[in-house]
C-alpha positions in Angstrom: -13.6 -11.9 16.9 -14.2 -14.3 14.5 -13.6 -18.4 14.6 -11.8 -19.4 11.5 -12.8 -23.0 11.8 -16.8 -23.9 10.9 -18.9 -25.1 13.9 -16.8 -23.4 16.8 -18.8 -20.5 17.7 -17.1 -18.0 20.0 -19.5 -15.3 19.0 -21.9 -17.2 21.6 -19.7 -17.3 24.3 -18.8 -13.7 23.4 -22.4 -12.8 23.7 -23.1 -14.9 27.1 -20.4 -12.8 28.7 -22.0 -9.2 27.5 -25.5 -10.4 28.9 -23.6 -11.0 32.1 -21.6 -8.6 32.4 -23.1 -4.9 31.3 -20.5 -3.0 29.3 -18.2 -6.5 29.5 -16.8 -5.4 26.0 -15.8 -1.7 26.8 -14.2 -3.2 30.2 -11.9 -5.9 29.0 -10.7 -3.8 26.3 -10.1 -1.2 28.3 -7.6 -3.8 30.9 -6.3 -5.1 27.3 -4.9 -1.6 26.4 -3.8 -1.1 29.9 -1.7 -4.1 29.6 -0.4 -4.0 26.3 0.0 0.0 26.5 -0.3 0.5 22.3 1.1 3.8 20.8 -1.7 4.4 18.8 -0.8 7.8 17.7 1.9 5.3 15.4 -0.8 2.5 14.8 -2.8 2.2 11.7 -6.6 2.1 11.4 -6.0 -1.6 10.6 -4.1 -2.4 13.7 -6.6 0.2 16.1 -9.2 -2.1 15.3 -7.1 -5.3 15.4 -6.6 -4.6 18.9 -10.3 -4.9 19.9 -10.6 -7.9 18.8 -7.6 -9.4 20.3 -9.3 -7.8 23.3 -12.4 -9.9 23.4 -9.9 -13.2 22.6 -7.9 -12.4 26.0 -11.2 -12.2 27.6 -12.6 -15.4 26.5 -10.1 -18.1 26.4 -7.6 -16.3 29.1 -9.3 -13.6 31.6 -10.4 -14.9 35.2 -13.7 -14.8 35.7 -16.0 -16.5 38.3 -14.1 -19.1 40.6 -11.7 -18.8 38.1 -13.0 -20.1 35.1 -12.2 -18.4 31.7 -15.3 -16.9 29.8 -15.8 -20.3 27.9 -15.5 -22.3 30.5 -18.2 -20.6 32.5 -19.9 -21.0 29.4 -20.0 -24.6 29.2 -20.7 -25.2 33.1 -23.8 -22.9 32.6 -25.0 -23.6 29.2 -27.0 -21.0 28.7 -28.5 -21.1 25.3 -29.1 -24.8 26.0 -26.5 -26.5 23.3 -25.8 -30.1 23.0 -23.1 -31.9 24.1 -21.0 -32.0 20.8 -20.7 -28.3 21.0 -19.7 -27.9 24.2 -17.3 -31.0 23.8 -15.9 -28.9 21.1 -15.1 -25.7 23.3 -14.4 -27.4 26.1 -11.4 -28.7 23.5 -10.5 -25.3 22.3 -9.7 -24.6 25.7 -7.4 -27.1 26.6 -5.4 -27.4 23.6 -5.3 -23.6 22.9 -1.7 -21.9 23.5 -0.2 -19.0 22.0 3.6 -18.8 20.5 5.1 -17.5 17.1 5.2 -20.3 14.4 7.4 -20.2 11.3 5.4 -20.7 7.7 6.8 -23.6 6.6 4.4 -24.3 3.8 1.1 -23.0 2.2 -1.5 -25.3 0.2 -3.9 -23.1 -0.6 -6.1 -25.3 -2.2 -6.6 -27.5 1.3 -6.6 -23.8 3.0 -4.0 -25.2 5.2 -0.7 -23.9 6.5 1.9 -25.7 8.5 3.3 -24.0 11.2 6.6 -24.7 13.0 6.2 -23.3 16.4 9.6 -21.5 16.7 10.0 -22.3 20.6 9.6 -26.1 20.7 10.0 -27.2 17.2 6.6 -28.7 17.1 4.8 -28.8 13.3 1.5 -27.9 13.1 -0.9 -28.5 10.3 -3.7 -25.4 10.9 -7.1 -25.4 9.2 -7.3 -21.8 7.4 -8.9 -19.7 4.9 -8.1 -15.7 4.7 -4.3 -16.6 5.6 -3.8 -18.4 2.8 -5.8 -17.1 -0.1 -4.8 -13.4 1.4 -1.1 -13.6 2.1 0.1 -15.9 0.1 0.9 -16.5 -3.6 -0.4 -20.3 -4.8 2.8 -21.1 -5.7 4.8 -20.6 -2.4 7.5 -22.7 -2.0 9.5 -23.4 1.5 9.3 -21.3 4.5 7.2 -17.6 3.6 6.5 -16.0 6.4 6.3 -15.3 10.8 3.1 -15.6 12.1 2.6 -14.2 15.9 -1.1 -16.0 17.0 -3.0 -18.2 19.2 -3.9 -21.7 18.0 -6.1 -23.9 19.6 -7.6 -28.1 18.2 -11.6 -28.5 17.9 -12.1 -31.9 16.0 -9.1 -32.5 15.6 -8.2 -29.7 13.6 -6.6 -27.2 14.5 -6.9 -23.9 13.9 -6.8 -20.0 14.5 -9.9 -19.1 17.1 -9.5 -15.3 16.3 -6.5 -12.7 14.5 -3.4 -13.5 14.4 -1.2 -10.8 16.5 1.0 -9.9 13.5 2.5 -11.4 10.5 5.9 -11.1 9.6 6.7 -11.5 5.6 10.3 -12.2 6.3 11.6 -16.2 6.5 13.2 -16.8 10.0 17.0 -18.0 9.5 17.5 -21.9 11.0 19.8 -20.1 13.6 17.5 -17.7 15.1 15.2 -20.6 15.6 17.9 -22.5 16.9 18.4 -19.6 19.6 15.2 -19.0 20.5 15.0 -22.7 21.5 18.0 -22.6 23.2 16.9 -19.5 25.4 14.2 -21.8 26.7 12.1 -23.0 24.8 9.4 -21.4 27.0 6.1 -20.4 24.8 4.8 -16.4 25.7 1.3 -15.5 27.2 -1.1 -14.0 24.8 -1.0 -11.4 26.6 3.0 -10.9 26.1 2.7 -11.6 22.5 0.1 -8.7 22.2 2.4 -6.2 24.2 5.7 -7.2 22.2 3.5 -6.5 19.1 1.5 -3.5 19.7 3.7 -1.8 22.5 4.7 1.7 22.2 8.2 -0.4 21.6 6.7 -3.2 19.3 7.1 -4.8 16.0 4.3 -3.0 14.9 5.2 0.7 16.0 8.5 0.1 15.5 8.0 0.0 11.9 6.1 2.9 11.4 7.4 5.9 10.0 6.6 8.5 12.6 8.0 6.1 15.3 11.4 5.9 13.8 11.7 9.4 13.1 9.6 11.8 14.9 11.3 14.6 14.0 11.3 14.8 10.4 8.6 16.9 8.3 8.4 14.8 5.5 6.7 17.6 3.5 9.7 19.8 3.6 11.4 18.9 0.4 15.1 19.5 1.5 14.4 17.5 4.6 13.0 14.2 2.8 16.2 14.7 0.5 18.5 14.8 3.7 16.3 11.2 5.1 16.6 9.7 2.2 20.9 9.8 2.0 20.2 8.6 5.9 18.2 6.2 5.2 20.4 4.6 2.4 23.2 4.4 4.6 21.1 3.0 7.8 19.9 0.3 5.3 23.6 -0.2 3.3 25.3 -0.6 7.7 21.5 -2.8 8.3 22.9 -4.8 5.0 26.2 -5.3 5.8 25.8 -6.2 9.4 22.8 -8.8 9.0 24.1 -10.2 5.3 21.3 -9.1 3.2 21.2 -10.1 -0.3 19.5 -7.1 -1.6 21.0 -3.9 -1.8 19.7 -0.4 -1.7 19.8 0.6 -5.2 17.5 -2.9 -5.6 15.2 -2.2 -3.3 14.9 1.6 -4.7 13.8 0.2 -8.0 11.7 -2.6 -7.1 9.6 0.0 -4.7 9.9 2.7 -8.1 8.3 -0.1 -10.1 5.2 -1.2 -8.5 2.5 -1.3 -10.1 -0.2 0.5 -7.5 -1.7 -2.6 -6.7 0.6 -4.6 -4.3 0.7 -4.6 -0.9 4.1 -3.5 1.2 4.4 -6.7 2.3 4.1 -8.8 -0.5 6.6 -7.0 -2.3 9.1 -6.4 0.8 8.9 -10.6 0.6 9.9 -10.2 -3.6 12.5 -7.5 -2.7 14.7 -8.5 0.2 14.5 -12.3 -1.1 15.2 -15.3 0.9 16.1 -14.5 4.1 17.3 -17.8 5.0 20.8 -16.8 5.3 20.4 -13.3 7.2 22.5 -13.2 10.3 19.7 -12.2 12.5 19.5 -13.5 16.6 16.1 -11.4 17.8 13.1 -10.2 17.0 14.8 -6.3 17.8 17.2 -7.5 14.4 14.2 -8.5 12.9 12.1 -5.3 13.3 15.0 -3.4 12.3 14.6 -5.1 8.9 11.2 -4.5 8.2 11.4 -0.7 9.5 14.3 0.5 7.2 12.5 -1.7 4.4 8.8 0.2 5.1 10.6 3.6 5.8 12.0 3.5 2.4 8.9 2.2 0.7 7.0 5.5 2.3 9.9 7.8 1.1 11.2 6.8 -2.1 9.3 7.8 -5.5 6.8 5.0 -7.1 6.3 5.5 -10.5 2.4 4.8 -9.5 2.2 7.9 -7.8 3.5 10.0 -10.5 7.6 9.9 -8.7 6.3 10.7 -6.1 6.8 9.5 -2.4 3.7 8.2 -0.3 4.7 10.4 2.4 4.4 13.3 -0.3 1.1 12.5 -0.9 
């Protein structure tokens, strides 16, 4: 995992913990996966590899160890490379400000490399200290709410900041109401460990979205059957619209998916295509996944004009 904030050096404590513990990596991943319980035959490369590092984050801030103490705190109480005060003073602070929740993107200055988060539970705002977020996800000239962002966020200096990944990242703006619900369901932030499951679950945001999650049984090679998924899938997203008060239609996201240019990610043109999401009558994250599934189905099955018409599940 990597620290996103300068001076905070996890890759230490990290290191500690595998001269303590022979094969300490291969084990906590391995109780990671058996908690989280990923589909990986529906993951992507990218999110496979995600996973071990949000592996070694569980161990470190949140897996018992010795008497109890997490892997940085048995760090600090035996000092082992013989650091100074000021840097364990800074761990020691990771550790007991760190927490873990899903935070709206209320604003992006990219400039400062800093977002500000609204945790979505308590209605706290958070200014976080950042770099690949922002300059990677983000256009410089974001305006308003842009985006859901599932991570852990921890202070060190008074900053604070992302100590490894984020879980996921949701390019969708999350409606005033749904944040008004999940406040009123309790208000009650999830474990890291939660967050992870509900992410990369054989049931999670991630998987769900995926095209051989949704549909299994189609053989998207077959030319006849692609034609018969694609009339279901225009009327799955036309219902999806209807129901959750989308702005954009199918025929608009069918041309702004025919006319990129090759170059764009999925996400940053699912954010162009289905708009502002303010308004869309959405009350969980299952509405929410819905969304972005129909939206990624359709950009792996309709033609792109970059590929020649063709569909990237043709390819």
């Amino acid at each position: 995992m990597s620290s996103q904030a300068s001076g905070v050096e996890f890759s230490r404590v990290i290191s500690f913990l595998k001269r303590r513990y022979p094969g300490f990596a291969e084990t906590v991943y391995q109780e990671f996966i058996a908690h989280v319980e990923p589909g990986f035959d529906e993951l992507s490369y990218e999110h496979a590899e995600r996973l071990h590092e949000l592996a070694l984050e569980w161990a470190i801030f949140d897996k018992p160890l010795e008497g109890g103490l997490s892997g940085i705190e048995l760090y600090c109480v035996e000092n082992p490379d013989q650091r100074g005060n000021g840097y364990l003073s800074q761990l020691r602070e990771a550790v007991n400000n760190q927490f873990s929740s899903m935070f709206s993107v209320e604003h992006v200055d990219i400039a400062a490399h800093r977002l500000e988060l609204l945790d979505v539970y308590t209605g706290e705002m958070f200014w976080v200290r950042d770099h690949s977020l922002s300059e990677g996800l983000f256009r410089e000239d974001e305006q308003g709410p842009c985006g859901v962002i599932v991570a852990r966020l921890t202070k060190s200096g008074g900053a604070w900041f992302f100590p490894g990944n984020v879980v996921a990242f949701y390019p969708v703006v999350m409606a005033d109401h749904m944040k008004e619900v999940l406040r009123e369901e309790g208000g009650e932030r999830s474990l890291f460990l939660e967050l992870a499951r509900q992410t990369y679950g054989s049931r999670g945001g991630v998987v769900s979205g995926s095209l051989e999650a949704q549909f299994p049984d189609v053989d998207f090679e077959d030319p006849e059957q692609l034609a018969d998924f694609r009339v279901q899938l225009a009327d799955r997203y036309r219902e999806l619209a209807n129901r959750s008060a989308l702005k954009a239609t199918w025929e608009s996201v069918v041309s702004d998916i025919a006319h990129e240019d090759g170059k764009i990610m999925p996400t940053e043109l699912m954010k162009r295509s289905l708009g502002d999401l303010e308004e869309m009558r959405v009350s969980t994250m299952e509405d929410l996944d819905e969304t972005l599934g129909v939206w990624m189905a359709a950009w792996n099955v309709m033609p792109h004009n970059a590929l020649g018409g063709r569909a990237p599940a043709e390819s």
